[in-house]
C-alpha positions as CSV (number, residue, x, y, z in Angstrom):
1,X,0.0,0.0,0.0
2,X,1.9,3.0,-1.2
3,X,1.1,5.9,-3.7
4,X,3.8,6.4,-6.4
5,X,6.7,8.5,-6.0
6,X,6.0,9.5,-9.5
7,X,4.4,12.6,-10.1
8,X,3.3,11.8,-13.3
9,X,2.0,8.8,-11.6
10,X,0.1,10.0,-8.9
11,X,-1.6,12.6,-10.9
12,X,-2.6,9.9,-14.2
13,X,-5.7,10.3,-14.8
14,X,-7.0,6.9,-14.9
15,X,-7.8,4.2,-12.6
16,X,-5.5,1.4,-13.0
17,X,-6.3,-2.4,-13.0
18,X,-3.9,-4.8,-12.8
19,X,-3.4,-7.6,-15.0
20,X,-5.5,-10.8,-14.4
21,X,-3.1,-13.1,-11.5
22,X,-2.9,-16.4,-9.9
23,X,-2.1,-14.9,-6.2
24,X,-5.2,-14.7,-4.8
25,X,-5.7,-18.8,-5.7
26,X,-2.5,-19.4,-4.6
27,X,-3.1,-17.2,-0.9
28,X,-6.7,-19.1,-0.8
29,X,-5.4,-22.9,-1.2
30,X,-2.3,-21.9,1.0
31,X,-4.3,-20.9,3.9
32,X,-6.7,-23.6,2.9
33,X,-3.8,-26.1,3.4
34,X,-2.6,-24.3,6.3
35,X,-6.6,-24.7,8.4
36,X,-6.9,-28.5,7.2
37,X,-3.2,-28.9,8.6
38,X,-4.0,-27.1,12.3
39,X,-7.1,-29.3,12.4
40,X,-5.7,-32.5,11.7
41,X,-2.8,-31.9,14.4
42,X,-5.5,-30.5,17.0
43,X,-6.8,-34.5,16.4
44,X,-3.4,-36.3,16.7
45,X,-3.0,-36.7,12.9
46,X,0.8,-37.5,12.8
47,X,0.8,-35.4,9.6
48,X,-1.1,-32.4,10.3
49,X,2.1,-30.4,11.9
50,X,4.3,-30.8,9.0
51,X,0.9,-29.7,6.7
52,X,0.1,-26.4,8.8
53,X,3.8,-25.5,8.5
54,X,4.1,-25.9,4.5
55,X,1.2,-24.3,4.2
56,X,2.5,-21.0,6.3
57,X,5.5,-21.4,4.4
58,X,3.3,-20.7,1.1
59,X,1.2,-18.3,2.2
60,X,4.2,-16.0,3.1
61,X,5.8,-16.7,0.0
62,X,2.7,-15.9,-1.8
63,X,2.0,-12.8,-0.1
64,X,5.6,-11.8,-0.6
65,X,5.5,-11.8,-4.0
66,X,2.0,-10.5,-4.0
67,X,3.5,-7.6,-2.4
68,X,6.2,-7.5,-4.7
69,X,4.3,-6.7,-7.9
70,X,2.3,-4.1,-5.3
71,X,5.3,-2.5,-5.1
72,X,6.6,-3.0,-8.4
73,X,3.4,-0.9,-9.8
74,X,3.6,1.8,-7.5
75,X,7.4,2.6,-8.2
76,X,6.4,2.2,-12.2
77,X,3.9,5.2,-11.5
78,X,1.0,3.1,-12.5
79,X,-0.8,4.2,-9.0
80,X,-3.3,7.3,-9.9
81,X,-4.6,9.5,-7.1
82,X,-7.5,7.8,-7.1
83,X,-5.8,4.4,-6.5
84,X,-4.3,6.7,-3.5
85,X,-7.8,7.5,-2.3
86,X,-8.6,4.1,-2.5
87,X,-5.7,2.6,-0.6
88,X,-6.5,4.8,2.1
89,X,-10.1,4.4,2.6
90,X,-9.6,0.6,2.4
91,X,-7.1,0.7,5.1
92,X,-9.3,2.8,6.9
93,X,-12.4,0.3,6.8
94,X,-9.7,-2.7,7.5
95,X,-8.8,-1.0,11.1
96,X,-12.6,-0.1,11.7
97,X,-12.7,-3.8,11.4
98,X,-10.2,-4.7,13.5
99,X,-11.6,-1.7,15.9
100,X,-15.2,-4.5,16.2
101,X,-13.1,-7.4,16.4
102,X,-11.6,-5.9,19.5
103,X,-14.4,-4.4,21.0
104,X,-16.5,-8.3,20.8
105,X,-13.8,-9.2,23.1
106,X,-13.8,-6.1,25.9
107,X,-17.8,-6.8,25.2
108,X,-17.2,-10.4,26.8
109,X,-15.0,-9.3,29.3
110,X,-17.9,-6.8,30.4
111,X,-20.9,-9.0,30.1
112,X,-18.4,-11.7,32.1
113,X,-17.5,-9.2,34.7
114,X,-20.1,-7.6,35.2
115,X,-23.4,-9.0,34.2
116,X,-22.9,-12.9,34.7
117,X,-20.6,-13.2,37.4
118,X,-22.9,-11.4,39.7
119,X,-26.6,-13.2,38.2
120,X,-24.8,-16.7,38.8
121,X,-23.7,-16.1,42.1
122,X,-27.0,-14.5,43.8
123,X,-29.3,-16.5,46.2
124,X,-31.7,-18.4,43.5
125,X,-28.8,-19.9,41.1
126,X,-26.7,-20.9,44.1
127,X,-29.5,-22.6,45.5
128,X,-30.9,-24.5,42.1
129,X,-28.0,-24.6,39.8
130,X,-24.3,-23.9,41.6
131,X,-24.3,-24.5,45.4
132,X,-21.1,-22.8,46.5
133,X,-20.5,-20.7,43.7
134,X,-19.5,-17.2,44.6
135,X,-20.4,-14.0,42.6
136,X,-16.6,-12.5,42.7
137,X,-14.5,-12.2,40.0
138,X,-11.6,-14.0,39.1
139,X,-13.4,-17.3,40.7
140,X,-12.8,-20.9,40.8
141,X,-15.9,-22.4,39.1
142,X,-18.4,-24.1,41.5
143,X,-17.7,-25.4,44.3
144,X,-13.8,-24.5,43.7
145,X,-13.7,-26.5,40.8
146,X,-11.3,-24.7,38.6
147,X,-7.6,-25.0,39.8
148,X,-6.8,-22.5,42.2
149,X,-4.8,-19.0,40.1
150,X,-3.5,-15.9,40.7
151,X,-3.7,-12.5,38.7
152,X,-1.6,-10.9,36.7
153,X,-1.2,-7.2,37.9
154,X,-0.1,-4.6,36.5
155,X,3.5,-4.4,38.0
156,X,6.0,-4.8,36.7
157,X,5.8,-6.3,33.2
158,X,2.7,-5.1,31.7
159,X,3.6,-1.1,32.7
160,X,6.9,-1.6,31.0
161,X,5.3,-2.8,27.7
162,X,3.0,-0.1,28.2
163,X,6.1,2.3,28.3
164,X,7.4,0.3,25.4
165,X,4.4,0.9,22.8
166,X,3.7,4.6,24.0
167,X,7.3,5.1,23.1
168,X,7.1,3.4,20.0
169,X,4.2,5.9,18.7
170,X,6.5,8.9,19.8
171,X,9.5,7.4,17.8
172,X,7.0,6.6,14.7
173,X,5.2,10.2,14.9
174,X,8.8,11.5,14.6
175,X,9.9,9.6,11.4
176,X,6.5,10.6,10.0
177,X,7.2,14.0,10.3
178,X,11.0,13.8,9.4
179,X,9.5,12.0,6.0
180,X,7.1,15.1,5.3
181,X,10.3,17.2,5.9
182,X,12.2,15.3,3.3
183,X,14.8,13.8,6.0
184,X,15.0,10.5,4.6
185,X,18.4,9.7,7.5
186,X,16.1,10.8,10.5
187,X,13.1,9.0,9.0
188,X,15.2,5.9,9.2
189,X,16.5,6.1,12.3
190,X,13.6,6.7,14.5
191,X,11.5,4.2,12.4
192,X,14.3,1.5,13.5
193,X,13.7,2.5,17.0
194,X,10.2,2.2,16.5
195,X,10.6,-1.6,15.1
196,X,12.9,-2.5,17.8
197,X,10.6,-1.6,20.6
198,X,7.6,-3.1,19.1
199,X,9.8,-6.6,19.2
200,X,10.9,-5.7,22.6
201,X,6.9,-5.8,23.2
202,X,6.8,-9.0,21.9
203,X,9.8,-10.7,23.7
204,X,7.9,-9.2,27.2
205,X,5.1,-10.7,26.9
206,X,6.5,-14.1,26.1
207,X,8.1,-13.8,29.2
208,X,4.8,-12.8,31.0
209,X,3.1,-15.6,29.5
210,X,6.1,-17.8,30.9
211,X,5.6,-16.2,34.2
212,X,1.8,-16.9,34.1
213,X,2.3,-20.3,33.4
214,X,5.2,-21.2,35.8
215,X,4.5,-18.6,39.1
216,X,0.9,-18.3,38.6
217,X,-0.8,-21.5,37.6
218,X,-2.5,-19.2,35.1
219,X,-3.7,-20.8,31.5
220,X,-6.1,-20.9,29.1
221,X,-8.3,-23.2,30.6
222,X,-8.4,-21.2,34.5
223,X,-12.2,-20.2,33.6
224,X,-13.8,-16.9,32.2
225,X,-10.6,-15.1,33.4
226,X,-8.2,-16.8,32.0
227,X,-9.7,-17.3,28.8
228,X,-10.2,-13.9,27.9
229,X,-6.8,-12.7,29.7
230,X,-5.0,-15.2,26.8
231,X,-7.5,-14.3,23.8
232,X,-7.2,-10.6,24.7
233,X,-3.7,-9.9,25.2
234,X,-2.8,-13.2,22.8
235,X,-4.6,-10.9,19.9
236,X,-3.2,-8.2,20.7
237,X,0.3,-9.6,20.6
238,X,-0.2,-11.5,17.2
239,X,-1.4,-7.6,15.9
240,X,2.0,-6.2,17.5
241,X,3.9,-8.9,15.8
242,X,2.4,-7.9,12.3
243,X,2.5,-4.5,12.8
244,X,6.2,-4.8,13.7
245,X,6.7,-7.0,10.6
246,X,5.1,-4.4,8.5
247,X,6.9,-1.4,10.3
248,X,10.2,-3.8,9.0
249,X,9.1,-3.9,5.7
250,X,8.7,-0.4,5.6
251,X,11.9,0.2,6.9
252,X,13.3,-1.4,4.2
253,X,11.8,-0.1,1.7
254,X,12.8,3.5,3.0
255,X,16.4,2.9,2.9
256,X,16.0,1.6,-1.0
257,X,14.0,5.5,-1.3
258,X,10.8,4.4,-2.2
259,X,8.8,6.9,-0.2
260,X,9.1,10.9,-0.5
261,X,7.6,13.6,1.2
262,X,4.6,14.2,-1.0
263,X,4.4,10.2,-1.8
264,X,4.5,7.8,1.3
265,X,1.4,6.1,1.9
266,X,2.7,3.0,2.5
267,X,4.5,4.4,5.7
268,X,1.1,6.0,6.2
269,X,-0.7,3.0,6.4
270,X,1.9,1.4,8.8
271,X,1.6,3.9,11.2
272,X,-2.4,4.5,11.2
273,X,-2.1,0.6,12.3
274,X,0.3,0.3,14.9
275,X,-1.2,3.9,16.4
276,X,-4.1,1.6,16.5
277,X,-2.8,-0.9,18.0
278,X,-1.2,1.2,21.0
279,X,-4.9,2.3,21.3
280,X,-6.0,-1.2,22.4
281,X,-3.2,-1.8,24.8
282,X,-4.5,1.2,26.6
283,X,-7.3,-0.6,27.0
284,X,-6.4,-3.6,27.9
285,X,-3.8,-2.1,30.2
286,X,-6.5,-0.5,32.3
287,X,-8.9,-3.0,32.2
288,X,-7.2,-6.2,32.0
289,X,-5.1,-5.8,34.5
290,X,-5.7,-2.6,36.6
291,X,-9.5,-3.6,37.0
């Protein structure tokens, strides 16, 4: 997703189409082979591992070359302003997506919380469907029948990450504006900083997960609260891990000058998702773990 550095391209006065390809096929029976693969080795099929992992290993290469003709046509000035306007409202829409695929989640954690915790545990559904269930929130199930967990609170780990990403949207606001002033060698450094902090993110919370697992008994399976604590945060980590990916991308392509200051959606695009996604670690920072 970038608009041309052309002038003459970004001003063309047509819409361009691309020529008829095989990639979307080829990213549909890739990620086809990749499902049928996970499924088989979620049911002890002695094959499904290697299956999930060739077909990840075709999806990526599809989308790399996908990405590469992308590319290829923007730097030919084949991408009109219109193709611009189109790139961004489409990335637009995709993170107003990604905005209700988030918010189903906090919606859980509310109704969870809030609403069913406190109906299960009052005086009639204790006495005819859960004796010994107790409206507080984490609990154990019934009766204590959930293994016994602790929380995970907001010190230490989860305030450094938050440290980490609001930094990382300082550092990416600041190569944003040293592309738009044309400063292609600040551009690059403070987008590298950017990139390295979203990975330090990452390596974090793999050790919090660890630290969950091993100090606090907490998984997947330790009831409402644990379920939504992994599907939360676990989302939210997969989405810092492409955003960092992209971000490197990006990089890349900025040292080989693809981007200028008039022309540079591409880096625009990046940063309107990973601003994003420092959005919903706020949120998940204050409510995850502070309440």
């Amino acid at each position: 997703m970038s608009a041309s550095r052309s002038d003459q391209g970004k001003e063309a006065p047509y819409y361009y189409v691309p020529a008829d390809s095989a990639h979307p096929v080829r990213a549909s029976a890739s990620a086809l082979l990749t499902l049928l693969g996970a499924a088989l080795w979620l049911n002890g099929s002695q094959t499904g591992h290697w299956m999930f992992l060739v077909g990840i290993f075709c999806f990526l290469f599809v989308i790399y070359r996908w990405f590469s003709d992308a590319i290829r046509e923007s730097e030919q000035g084949l991408n009109s302003r219109r193709v611009d306007h189109s790139y961004r409202w489409a990335m637009g829409w995709f993170i107003f997506s990604e905005v209700m695929f988030f918010a189903a989640f906090f919606g859980a954690l509310w109704y969870a919380r809030s609403v069913t915790t406190p109906w299960l545990g009052d005086f009639d559904h204790q006495r005819l469907l859960w004796p010994g269930f107790t409206g507080t929130w984490p609990n154990f199930g019934p009766g204590g029948a959930i293994a016994p967990f602790e929380t995970m609170g907001p010190l230490w780990l989860p305030t450094i990450n938050t440290a980490l990403l609001l930094t990382s949207g300082l550092t990416l606001t600041l190569s944003h504006h040293a592309v738009r002033a044309a400063q292609r060698g600040k551009a690059i450094f403070w987008l590298a900083v950017t990139v390295i902090l979203g990975f330090t993110f990452v390596a974090c919370q793999a050790y919090e997960y660890f630290h969950a697992y091993a100090d606090l008994n907490l998984r997947f399976d330790s009831g409402i609260y644990g379920a939504l604590f992994y599907m939360l945060t676990g989302f939210h980590g997969f989405h810092v891990i492409l955003g960092a990916s992209i971000l490197t991308v990006i990089l890349f392509r900025m040292i080989r000058g693809h981007f200028t200051a008039d022309n540079h959606f591409g880096f625009e695009g990046a940063a309107w998702y990973w601003h994003f996604v420092d959005v919903v670690w706020l949120g998940l920072y204050f409510f995850v773990y502070w309440f």
